[in-house]
N, C-alpha and C positions, 0 to 999 in steps of 0.2 A: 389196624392197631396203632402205627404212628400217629394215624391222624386223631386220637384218643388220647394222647399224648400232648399232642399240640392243645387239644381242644381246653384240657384240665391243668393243665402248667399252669402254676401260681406265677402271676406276672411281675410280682414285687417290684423291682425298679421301674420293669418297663413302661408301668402304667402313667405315670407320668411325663413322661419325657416326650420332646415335642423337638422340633426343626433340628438343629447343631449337635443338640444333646443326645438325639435320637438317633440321629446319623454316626456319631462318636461309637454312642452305645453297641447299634450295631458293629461298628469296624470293630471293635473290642471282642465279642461275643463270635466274630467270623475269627479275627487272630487266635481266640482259642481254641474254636472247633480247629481250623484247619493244623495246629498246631499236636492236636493231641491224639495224632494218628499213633502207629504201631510201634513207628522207632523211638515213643515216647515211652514207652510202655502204660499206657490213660488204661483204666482199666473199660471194660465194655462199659459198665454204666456211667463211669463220668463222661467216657466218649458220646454217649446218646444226650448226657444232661446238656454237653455242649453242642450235639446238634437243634438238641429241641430251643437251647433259649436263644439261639444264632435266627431258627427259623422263626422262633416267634418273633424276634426283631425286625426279621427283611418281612416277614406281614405286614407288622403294625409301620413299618420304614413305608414298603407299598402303597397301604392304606393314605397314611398322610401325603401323599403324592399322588393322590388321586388313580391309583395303579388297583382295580378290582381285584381283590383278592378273599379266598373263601380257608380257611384252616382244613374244612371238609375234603378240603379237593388236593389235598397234599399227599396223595396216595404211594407218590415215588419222589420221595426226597429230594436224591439228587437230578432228579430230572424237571423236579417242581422248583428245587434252587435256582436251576441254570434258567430256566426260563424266566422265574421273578429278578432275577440277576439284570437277564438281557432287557427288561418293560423296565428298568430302574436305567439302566445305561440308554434306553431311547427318547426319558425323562430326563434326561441330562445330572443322573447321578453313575457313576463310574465307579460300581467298590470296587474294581479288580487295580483300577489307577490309583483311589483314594488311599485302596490298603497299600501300595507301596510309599505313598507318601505319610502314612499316620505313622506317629512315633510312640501313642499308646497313651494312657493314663499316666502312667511310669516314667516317662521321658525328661 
């Protein structure tokens, strides 16, 4: 089901975005999933809207980084995040470092 999700998600911004922009995009898109947990009160489907455009971004993020990645194959979320996370950090991109240093669009 998720990966049905991933597969038909309209990409709007993210179709274009490339190096900086793309990398940005992402940190943006992780700050709000990670942000819109329970003590937000996010309701269940914007919580999902924010998983799915965060995931579509560490895709196309992997993708441009040479990182094989399949939307199909995203059967467990967070177990498919963690590990595109860890091929992104052996690629020498660090979101877990980068997000403490972004200050966001906003800043």
């Amino acid at each position: 089901m998720y990966t049905q999700l991933l597969t038909s998600a309209p990409r709007g911004p993210l179709e274009n975005l490339q190096g900086e922009a793309l990398l940005c995009y992402t940190l943006d898109c992780q700050s709000e999933m990670l942000a819109s947990g329970p003590i937000t009160r996010a309701t269940a489907m914007s919580a999902l809207a924010m998983e799915v455009a965060y995931d579509c971004a560490l895709l196309k993020l992997c993708a441009a980084n040479g990182i094989d990645t399949v939307a199909t194959d995203f059967s467990h979320p967070a177990n498919d995040r963690r590990r595109l996370e860890a091929a992104l950090k052996e690629a020498g991109i660090d979101l877990t470092s980068l997000a403490w240093q972004w200050k966001g669009p906003h800043a």
